[in-house]
MITIZA-536843 format. One record per residue: x, y, z of N, C-alpha, C in turn. Coordinates in pm, whole numbers, plus 50000, padded with zeros to 5 digits. Example, Ala and Ser with C-alpha at 12.3 -4.5 7.8 and 13.67 -1.06 7.14 Angstrom:
<sites>
513194943150780512304955050780513204967050780
512854977550708513674989450714512905000350787
</sites>
This chain:
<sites>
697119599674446698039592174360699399598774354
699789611574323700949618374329701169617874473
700659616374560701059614674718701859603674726
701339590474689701829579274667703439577874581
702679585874454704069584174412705389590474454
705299602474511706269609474580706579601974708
706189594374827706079589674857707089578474811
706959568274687707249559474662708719563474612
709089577474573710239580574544711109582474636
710479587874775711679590074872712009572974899
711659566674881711899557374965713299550174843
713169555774739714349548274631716009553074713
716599543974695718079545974770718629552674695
718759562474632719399574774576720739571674558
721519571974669722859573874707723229557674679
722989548274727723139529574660723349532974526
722039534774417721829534374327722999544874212
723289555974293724449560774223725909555474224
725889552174325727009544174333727259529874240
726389525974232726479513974192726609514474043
725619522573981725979528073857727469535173850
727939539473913729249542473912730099532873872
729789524373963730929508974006730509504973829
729539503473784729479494573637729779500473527
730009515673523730509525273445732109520473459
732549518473546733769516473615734449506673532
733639491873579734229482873511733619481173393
732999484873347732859484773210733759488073086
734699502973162735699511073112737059494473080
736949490173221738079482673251738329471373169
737269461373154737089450673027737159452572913
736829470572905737369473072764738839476372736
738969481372827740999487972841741489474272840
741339460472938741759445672911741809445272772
740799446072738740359437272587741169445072492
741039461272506742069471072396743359468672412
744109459072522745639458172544746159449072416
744879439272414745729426372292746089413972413
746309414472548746859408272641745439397772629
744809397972598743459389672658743899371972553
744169373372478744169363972389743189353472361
742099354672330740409350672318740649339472204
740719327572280740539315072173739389321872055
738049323772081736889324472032737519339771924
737899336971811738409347571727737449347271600
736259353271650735059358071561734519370871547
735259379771529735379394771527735159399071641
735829413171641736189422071792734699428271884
733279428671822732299428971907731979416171992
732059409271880731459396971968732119390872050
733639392772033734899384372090734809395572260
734369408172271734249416972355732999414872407
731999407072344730809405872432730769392072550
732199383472465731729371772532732999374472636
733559385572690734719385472787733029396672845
732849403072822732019415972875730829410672973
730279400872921728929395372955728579385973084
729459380073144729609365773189729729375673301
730899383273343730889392773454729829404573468
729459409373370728489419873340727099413173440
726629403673421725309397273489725289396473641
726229394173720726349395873853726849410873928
727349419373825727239429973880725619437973829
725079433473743723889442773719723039436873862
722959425673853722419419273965721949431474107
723449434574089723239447274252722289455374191
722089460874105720919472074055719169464574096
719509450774035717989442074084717619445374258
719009446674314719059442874475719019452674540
719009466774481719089479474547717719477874500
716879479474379715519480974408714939474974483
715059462174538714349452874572714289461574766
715689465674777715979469174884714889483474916
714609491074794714439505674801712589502774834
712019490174784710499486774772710389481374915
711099470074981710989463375096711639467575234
712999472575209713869475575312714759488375286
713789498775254714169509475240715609511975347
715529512875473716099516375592717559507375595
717619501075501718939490975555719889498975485
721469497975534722229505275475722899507875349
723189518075277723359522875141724579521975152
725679516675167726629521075144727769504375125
726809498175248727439480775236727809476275099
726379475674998726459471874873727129477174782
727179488674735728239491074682729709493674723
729959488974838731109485274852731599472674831
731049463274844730929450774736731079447074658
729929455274556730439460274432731979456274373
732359467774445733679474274374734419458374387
734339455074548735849444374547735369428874445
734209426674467733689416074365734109420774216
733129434674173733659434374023735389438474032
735959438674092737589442474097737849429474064
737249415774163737339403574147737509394274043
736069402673954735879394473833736559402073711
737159415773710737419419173610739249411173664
739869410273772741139405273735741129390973731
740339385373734740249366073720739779368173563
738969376173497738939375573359740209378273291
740889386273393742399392173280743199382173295
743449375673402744799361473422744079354273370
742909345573324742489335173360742709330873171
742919336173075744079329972949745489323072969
745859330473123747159327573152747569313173233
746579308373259745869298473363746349283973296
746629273873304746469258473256744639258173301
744339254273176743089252773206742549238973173
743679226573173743289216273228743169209973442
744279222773461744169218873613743129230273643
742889246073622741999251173675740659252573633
740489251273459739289254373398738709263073359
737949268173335737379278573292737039293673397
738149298273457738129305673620736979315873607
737079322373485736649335273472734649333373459
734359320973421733119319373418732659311373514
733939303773576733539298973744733519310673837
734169319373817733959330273956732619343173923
732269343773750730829347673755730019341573819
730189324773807728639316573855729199322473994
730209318274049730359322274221729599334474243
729809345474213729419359974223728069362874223
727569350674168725659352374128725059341074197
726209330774250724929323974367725729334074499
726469335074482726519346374604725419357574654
725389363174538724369375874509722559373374532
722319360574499721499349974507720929346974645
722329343874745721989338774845721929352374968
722729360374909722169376174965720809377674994
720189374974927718669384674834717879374074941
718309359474961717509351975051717579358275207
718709360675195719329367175303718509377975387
718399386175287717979400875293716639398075281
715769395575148714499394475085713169384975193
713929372475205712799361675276712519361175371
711139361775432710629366275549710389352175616
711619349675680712079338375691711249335475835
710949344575896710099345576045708849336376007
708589340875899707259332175877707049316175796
708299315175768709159300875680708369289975802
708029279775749707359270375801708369261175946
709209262475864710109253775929710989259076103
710819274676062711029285176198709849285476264
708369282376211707329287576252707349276076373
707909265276347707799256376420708489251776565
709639263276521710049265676664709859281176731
708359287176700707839297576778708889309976746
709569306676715711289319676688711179330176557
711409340776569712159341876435713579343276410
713969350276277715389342176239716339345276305
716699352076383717789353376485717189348176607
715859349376658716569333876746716459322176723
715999321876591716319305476543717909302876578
718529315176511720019313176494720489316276645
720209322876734720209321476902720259311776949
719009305876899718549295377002719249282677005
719679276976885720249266576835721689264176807
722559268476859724149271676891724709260076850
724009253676919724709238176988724759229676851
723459231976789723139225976682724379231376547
724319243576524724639245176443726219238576438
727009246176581728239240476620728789225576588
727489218876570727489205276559727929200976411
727309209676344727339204276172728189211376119
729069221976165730069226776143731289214976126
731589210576256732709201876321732419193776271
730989185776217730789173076182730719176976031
730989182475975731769190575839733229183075835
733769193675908734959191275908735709181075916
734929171976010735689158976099735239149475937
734399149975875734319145575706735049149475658
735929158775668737049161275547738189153575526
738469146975637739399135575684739119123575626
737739121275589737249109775554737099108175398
736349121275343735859119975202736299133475132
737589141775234737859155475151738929150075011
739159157474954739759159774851740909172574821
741589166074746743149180274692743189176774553
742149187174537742329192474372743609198374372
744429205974471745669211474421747129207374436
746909193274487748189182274524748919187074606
748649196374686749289205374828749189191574924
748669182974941748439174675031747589176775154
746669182975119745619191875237744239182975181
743649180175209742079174275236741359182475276
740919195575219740049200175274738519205875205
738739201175066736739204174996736389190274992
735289194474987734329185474916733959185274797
734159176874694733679177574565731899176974506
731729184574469730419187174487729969182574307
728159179274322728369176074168728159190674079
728909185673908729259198273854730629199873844
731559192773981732749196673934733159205274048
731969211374117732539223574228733069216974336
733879228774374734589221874548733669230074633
733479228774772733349234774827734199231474984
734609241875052735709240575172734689242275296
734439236075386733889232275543734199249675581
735699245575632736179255675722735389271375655
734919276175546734689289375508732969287875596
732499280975601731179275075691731279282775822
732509268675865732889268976017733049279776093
733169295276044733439306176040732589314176064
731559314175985730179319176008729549313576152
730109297676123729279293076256729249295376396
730909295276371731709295376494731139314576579
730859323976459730629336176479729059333376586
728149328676503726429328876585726609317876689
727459307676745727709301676855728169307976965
729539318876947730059329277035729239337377060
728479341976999727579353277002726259351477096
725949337977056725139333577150725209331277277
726279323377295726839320877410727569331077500
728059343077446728989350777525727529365977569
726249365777487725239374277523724479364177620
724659350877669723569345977756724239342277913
726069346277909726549347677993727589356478037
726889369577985727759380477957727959384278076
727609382878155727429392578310728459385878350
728349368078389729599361978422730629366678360
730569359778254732049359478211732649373778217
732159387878228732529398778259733189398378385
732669393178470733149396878652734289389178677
733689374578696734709362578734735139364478890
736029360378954736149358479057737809367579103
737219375979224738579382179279739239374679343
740489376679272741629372879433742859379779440
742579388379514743729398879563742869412979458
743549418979377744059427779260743859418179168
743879405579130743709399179046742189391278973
741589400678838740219390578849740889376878755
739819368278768740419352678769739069347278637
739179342778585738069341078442737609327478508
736019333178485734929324478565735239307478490
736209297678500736269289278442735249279178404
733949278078466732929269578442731969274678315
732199288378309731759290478194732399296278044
733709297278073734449297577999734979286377918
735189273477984735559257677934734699258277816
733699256877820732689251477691732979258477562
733049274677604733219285577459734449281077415
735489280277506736659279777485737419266277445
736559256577505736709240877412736429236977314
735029247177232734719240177137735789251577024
735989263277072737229273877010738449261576962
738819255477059740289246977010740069238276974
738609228976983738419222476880738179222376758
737599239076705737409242876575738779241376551
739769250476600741099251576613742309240876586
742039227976637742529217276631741869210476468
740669209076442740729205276344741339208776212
741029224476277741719231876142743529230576123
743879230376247745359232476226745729217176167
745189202476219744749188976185745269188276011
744409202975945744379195475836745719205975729
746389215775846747879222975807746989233075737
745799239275745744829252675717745099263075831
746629266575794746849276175910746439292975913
746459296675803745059308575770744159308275853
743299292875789741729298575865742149296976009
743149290776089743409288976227743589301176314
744259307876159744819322876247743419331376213
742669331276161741059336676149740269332576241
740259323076271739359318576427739849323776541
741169322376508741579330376640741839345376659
741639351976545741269368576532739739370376580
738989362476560737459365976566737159357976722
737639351576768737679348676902737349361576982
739179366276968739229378777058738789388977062
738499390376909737519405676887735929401276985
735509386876932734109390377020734159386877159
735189383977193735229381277302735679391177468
736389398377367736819415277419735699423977437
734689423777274733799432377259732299427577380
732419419877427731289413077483731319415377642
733029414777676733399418377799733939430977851
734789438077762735319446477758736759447577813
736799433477864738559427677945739509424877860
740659434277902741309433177826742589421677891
742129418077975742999411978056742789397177966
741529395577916741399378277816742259379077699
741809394377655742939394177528744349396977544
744879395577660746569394577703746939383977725
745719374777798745799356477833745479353777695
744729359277573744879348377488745849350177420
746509364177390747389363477259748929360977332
748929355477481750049349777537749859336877503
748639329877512748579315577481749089312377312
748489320977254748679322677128750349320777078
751109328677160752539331977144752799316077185
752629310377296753269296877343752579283477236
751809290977188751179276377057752319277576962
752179286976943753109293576779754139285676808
754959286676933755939282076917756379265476951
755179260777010755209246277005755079241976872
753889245876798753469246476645754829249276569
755839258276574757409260876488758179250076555
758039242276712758629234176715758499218176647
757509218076651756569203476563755859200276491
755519215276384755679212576259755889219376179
756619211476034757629208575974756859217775846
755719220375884755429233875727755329243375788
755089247775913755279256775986756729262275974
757849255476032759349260376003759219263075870
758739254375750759009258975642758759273375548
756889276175638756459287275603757639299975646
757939296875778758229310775858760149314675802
760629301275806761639306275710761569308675570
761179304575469760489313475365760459324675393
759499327275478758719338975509760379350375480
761259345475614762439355075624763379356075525
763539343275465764219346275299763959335275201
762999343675138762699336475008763729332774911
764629341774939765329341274838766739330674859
766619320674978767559315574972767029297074921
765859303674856765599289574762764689296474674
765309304874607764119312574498763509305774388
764439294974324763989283074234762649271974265
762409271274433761459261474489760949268274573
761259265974668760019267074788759979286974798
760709291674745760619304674754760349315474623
759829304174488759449308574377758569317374385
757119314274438755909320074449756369336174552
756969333874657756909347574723757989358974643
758849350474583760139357174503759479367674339
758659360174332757719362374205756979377374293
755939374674392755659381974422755959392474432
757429393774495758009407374537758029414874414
758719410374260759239413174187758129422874117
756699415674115755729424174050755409433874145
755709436474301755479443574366756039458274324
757429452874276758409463674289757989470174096
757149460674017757189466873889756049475873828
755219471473958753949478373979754349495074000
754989497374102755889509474134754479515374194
754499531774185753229538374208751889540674145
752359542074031750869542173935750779525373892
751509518373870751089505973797751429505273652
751469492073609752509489973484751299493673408
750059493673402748409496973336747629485273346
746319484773318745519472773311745889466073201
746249454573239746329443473086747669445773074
748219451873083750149455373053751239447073064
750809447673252751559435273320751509422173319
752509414073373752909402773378752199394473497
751189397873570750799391373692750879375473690
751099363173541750889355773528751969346173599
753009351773633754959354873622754529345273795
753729353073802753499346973982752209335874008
752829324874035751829309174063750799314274191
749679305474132748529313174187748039324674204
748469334774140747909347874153746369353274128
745579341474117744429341574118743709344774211
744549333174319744159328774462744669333574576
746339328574581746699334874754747289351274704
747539353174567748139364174534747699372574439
746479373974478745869382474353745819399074407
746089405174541746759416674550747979418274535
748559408974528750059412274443749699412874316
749209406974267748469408674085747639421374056
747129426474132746539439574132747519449674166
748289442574231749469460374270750309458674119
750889448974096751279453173923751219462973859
749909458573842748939469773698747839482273760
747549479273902747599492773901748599494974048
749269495174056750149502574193750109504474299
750719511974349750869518074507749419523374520
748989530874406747469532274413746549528774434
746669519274330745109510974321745379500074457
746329496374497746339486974608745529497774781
746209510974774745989516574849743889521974848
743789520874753742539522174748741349512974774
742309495274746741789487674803741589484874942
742599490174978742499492975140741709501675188
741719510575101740259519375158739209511075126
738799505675031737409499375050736909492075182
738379483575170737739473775268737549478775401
738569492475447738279498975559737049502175590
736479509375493734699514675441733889503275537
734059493875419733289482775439733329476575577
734579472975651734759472475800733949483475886
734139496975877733319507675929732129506375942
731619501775810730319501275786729389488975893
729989475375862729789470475955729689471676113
730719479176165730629480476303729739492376345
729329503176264728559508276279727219506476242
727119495876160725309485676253725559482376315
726479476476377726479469176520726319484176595
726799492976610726689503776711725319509876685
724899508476564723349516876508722159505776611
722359502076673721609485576695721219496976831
719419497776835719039503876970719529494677101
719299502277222719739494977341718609482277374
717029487277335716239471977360716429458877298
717229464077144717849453277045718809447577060
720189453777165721629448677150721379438477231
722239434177206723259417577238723029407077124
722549400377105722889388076985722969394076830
721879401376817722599407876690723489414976651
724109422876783725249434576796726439424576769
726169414976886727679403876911728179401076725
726789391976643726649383876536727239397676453
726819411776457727279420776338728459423076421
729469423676519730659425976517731159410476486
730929403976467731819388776474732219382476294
731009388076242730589390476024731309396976028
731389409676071732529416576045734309417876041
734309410576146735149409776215736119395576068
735179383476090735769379075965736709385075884
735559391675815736189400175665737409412175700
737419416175827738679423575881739639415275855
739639405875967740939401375979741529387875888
740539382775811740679377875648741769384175538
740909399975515742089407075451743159412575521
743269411075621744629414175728745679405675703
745029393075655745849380675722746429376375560
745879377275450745999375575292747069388175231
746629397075283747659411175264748649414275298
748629409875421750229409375556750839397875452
750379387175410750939374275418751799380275231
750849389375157751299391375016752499402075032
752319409575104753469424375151754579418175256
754439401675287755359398375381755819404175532
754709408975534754489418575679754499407975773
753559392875724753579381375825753759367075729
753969355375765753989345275673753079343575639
753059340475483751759335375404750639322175419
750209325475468748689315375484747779313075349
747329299675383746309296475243744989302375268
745209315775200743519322575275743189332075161
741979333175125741529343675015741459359175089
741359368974947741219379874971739799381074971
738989388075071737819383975003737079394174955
736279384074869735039390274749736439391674578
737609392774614738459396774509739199384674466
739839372274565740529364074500739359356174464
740249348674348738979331974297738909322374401
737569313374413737469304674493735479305374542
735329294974565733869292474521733349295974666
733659285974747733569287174884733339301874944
734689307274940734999317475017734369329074951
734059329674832733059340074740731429340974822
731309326774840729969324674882729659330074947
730649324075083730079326075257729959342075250
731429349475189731529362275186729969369975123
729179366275057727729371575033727109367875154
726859358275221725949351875338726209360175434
727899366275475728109376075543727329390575533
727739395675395727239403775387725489405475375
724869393775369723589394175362722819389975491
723649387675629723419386675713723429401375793
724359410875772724749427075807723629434375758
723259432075620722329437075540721019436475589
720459420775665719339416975730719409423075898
720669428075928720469426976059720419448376061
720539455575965720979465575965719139468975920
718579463475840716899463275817716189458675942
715999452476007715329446176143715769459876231
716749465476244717259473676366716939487276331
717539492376193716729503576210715349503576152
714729497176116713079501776127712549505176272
713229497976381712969500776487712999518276579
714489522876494714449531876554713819546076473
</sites>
């Protein structure tokens, strides 16, 4: 019996489990420093415990959640990695503690109740993890039936999935919706009130289609054909990856979602490099890339609009250059340490929920706390590519491809939201993720990570 139980102790994730308790010590401090500013302004004015339990609580439940999910992990999947989840953690509860602090500041006839919409987000997220991770989906009736388990269900069926992606999308044209009068069609109204956006789908999909396809003709598309000094890209098998690429591509740009356009086409080249190792595709694509851009600045008309913006906001700071003009300003008031939690003005800047909620975080806490966010997500990038590299040699290819391609997402996601807030590149309609609000992109961002999580348990038990 003490064999057992010692036994049953090594196997607890030690190092998860401290961390994570860390992370809730963390924000725990933080909802209270919000709440001690006076900045919170709590309709519900029924004395200061209770008025602190009902800001405390709503976020409090999806981060305890990770404590349910590290045990669950420490009993079943000891071996999967300690370090993914609480990096999560941090940028989710970072998430929910700054959508609780703006979200008084909010019209909450056009947005609603943010701060208890991005808890529910955070906990079917967390939710759909645990399916992710937890369900022994190999033996699910419905896989049993195609002899597979869950990666080559997700192997085997490319075509399929590719299918309900696009046939997503190509519905958004028909029955999407603009809750935000941008003139974009791109959720679906779901019942309850929720939206949910195709393209955050299409992403995932587009990842286990490449993956599939570029591990079942990897040898080709590696060689291709000499002529002279020159290799020449095997075009018969390149057309298909690469058609249904610009058709994701086309729809998306279709609906002026030039973010996720420039995200498909980051995760293209990463798996498509990583699969071949030619660097000669990623010089032909990001040349093709250069000659779109500029047909795209020649013919259309939010395109010119973004990219001049982009170069001076300030020569329409009243309109079209309010939101980035705003931005800068809290950039610059944030300074190095930050104006404090709850202090600042993040409200000053439209949408700072959504496309600008690391400009809302550099505010109040600074050059710092922004820089630290960058370390997370670096972590968290690392972390990822090293399951893909942890992946034995009898195991690599579809799961290696699928954990650099998840990954790869969430890289160049916050590349593309961050560049676009620091004006490093023009601003795209794209979340930060796990940190800005938004239902969708909260989601998939768990499915990601609970796909890394599943593929990091399957691989090393092996070794």
């Amino acid at each position: 019996m003490v064999r057992d139980m010692l036994h049953n102790l090594r196997r607890v994730r030690l190092v998860e489990v401290q961390l994570l308790i860390t992370v809730l010590l963390l924000f725990a401090a933080g909802y209270m420093m919000v709440f001690a500013t006076g900045q919170r302004r709590l309709e519900a004015d029924v004395g200061s415990l209770q008025s602190l339990f009902s800001v405390l609580w709503p976020s409090s439940l999806p981060l305890l959640l990770y404590l349910v999910v590290s045990a669950g992990l420490s009993y079943r999947n000891p071996n999967a990695d300690q370090i993914l989840l609480p990096l999560v953690a941090v940028l989710s509860g970072l998430g929910l503690l700054f959508t609780a602090r703006v979200a008084p500041t909010l019209d909450k006839d056009i947005y609603g109740d943010v701060a208890s919409k991005q808890s529910a987000f955070v906990t079917v997220g967390v939710i759909l993890l645990v399916l992710m991770v937890f369900v022994d989906w190999d033996r699910w009736i419905f896989i049993r039936l195609f002899r597979t388990g869950m990666m080559e269900w997700l192997k085997n069926h490319r075509w399929t999935w590719m299918l309900l992606g696009v046939g997503l999308m190509i519905l958004t044209f028909i029955i999407g919706v603009d809750p935000n009068n941008s003139g974009v069609k791109v959720w679906f109204r779901l019942p309850g009130g929720f939206l949910f956006q195709p393209a955050e789908l299409l992403k995932i999909i587009l990842v286990v289609f490449l993956a599939s396809y570029l591990i079942e003709h990897r040898e080709v598309v590696n060689h291709g054909y000499r002529l002279g000094r020159i290799t020449l890209p095997p075009l018969p098998y390149l057309v298909p990856m690469g058609g249904i690429w610009a058709l994701c591509m086309a729809l998306i740009v279709k609906q002026s979602d030039l973010g996720a356009a420039l995200l498909l086409f980051g995760i293209f080249i990463a798996m498509l490099y990583v699969a071949t190792g030619n660097g000669w595709y990623v010089g032909a694509s990001f040349g093709a890339f250069g000659i779109g851009s500029y047909v795209m600045y020649q013919y259309i008309g939010k395109v010119q609009e973004r990219v001049a913006i982009w170069l001076d906001p300030w020569s329409d700071a009243a309109n079209l250059g309010y939101q980035i003009v705003q931005s800068q300003y809290a950039l610059s008031a944030g300074g190095v340490s930050g104006s404090g939690l709850g202090l600042g003005a993040p409200h000053y800047v439209p949408a700072v929920h959504t496309d600008f909620a690391y400009t809302g975080i550099a505010e109040e806490l600074g050059l710092m706390g922004t820089i630290g966010i960058l370390i997370v997500y670096v972590l968290m990038i690392y972390r990822g590519y090293h399951i893909a590299l942890s992946i034995p040699g009898r195991f690599r290819g579809f799961e290696q491809l699928l954990a650099v391609g998840l990954t790869t997402i969430l890289a160049v996601q916050a590349l593309i939201i961050i560049g676009g807030n620091l004006r490093v590149i023009p601003l795209t309609g794209i979340t930060l993720p796990f940190i800005s609000y938004g239902g969708s992109s909260v989601v998939m961002n768990f499915v990601i990570v609970g796909l890394l999580l599943r593929i990091s348990t399957t691989t090393q038990k092996q070794t």
